[in-house]
N, C-alpha and C positions, 0 to 999 in steps of 0.2 A: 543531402547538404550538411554542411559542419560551419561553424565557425569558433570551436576549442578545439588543438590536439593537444594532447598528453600522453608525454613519453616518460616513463619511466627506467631508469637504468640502476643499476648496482647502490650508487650512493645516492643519487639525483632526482629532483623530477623535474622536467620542463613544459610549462603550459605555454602556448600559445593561443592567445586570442585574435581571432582576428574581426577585422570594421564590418565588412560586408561579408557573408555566409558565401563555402567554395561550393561550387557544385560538384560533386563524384561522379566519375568515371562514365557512370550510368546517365546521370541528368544531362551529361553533354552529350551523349550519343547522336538525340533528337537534332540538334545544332549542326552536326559536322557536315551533314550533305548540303544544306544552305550556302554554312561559309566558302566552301570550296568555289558554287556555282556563283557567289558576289566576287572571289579571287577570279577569279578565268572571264569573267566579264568586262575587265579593263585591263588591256595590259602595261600601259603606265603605271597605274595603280599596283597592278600586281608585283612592278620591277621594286618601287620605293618600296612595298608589303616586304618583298625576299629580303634588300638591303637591312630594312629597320631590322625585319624577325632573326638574320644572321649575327647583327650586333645584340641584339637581346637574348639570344641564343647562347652567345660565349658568354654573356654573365651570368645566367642561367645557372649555365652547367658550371661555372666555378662557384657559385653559390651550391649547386647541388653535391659537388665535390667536397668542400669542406662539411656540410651538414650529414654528408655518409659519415666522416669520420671520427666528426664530434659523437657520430650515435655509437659506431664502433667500441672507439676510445671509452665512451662514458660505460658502455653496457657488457664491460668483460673486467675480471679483475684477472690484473696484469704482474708477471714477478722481472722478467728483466728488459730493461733498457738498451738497445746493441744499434751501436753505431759500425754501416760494412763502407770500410775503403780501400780502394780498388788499385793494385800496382801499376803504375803507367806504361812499367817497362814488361809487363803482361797483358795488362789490358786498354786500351786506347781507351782510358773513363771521357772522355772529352764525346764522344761518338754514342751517345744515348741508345741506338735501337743494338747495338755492336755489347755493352753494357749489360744492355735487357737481355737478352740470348745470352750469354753467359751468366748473369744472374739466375736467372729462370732454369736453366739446367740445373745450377746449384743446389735452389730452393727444391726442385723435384725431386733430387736425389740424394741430398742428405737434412732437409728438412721438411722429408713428405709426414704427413698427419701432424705437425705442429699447429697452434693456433697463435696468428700473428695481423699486424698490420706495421704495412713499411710505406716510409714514403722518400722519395727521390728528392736529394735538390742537387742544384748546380753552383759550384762554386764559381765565386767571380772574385778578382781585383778591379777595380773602376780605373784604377791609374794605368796599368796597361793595356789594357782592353783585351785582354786573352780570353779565350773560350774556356768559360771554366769547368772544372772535373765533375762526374756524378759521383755522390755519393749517396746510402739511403741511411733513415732513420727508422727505428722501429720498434717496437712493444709486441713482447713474448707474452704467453700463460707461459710457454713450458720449451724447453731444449732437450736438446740428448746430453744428458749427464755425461756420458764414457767421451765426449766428442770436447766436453767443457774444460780447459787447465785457468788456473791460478796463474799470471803474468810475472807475480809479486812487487806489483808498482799497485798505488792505492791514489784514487782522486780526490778531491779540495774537501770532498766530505769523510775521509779515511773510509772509505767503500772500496773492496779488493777489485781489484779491476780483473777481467777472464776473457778468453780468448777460444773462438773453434779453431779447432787444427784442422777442419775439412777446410774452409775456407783461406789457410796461408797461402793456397795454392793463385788466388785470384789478388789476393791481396792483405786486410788488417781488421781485424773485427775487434770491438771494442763493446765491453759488456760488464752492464754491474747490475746487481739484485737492486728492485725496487722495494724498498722499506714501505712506502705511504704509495700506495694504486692510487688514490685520490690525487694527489701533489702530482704525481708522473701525467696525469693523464690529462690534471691541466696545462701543465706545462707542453705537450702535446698539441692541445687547443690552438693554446696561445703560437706557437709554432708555427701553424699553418696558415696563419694570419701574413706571414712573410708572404712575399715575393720569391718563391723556389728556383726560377728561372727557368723553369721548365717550360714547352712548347704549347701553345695551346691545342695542336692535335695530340697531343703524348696524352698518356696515361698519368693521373697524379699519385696513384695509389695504391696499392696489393696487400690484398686481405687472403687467410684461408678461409675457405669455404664454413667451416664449422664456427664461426663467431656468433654469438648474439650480435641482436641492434638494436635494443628496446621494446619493449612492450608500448603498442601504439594504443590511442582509443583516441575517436571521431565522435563528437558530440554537436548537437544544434542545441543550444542553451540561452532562454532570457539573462537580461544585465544582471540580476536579480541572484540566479541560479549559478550564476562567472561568479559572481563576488561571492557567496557563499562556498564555491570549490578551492579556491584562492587564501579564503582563511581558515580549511580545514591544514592548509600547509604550514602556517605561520607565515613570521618574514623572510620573503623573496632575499636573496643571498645577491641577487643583481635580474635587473631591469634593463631591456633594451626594446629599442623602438624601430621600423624600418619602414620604408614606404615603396611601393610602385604608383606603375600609373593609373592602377584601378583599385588598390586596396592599403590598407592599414595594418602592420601586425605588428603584437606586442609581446614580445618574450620574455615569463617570469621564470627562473632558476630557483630552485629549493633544494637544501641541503639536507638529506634522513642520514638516519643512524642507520 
């Protein structure tokens, strides 16, 4: 059982505390043949059980969707920024799995052993109501140099903007060196905090294999022993609170050098 984790990343650490202590993997074992035999005992029950756990299920997983990425994000230090858009009159960007398959070739064959995380959105106009394009967003460690040119256009921050020439084929890639990993990766965060307009069986997100995710650590700790880990940090940089319907959890942010 735990009730702190602490994740450490590149610049970061995040504590969570939480009300009541989780059980691990292990301590629920003993539980799972019960619950099943109280599920299959009533089939009304069981039907409202599916409904509820289907709606709990998709916030679930978009809660567990953004918290991949925030670890991703936070526990790699990152050099470029590359926005990929997609030519209409090559690739129907409107047609998501159509998109992905040609994305995905891409990425295998001219950005195989890169380490990255991309994420998808969907553009929209509200006033037309058109389906709108996919485009991805993403954060490099590292590119094929011989593959990188120079545009000679620079953006709002005089940052050279660059271009793959694998990729003119599909469509526009937009790319500039990150100065501050920290600043990128919040901005990042905050990102996904939108509405992307993606499907909720779709995929939200493509990482390579080789990232970090943080160094975890699981703790069962008195109030006592929380306060005393909390001010070997200093001041929390930000404070956030969340609830369900069995637990309490508080997440404190720390900024290291």
């Amino acid at each position: 059982m735990y009730n702190v984790k602490i994740i450490r990343y590149i610049n970061t650490v995040e504590i969570e505390t939480i009300n009541s202590a989780i059980r691990t993997a292990i301590d629920k074992e003993d539980n799972t043949e019960k619950k099943l035999l109280k599920l299959l005992s009533n089939e009304k029950t069981n039907t409202r059980i599916i409904v509820q756990d289907k709606e709990r299920s998709i916030k679930t997983s978009i809660y567990r969707t953004k918290k991949s990425i925030f670890q991703y994000v936070r526990a790699n230090s990152w050099r470029y920024f590359v926005t990929f858009t997609f030519n209409l009159s090559v690739v129907d960007s409107t047609n998501y799995d159509l998109v992905l398959k040609k994305f995905k070739y891409f990425i295998n064959n001219h950005l195989q052993g890169m380490q990255y995380i991309l994420i998808p959105e969907r553009g929209h106009n509200p006033q037309d109501g058109k389906i709108g394009k996919i485009h991805f967003h993403g954060l490099f460690v590292d590119l094929p140099e011989n593959d990188l040119f120079f545009t000679g256009h620079y953006d709002k921050k005089h940052r050279k903007i660059f271009q793959l020439r694998s990729f003119s084929k599909l469509g526009f890639s937009n790319i500039t060196v990150i100065s501050d990993t920290r600043k990128a990766s919040s901005y990042i965060v905050k990102y996904i905090s939108k509405d992307l307009g993606i499907e909720d069986n779709k995929k939200k997100y493509w990482c390579s294999r080789n990232l970090n995710k943080g160094a975890v650590e699981r703790l069962l700790l008195r109030d006592n022993e929380i306060e005393e880990i909390l001010k070997q940090y200093g001041t929390a940089t930000r404070i956030t609170n969340s609830q369900t319907k069995y637990n309490t959890y508080t997440y404190y942010q720390f900024d290291i050098n």
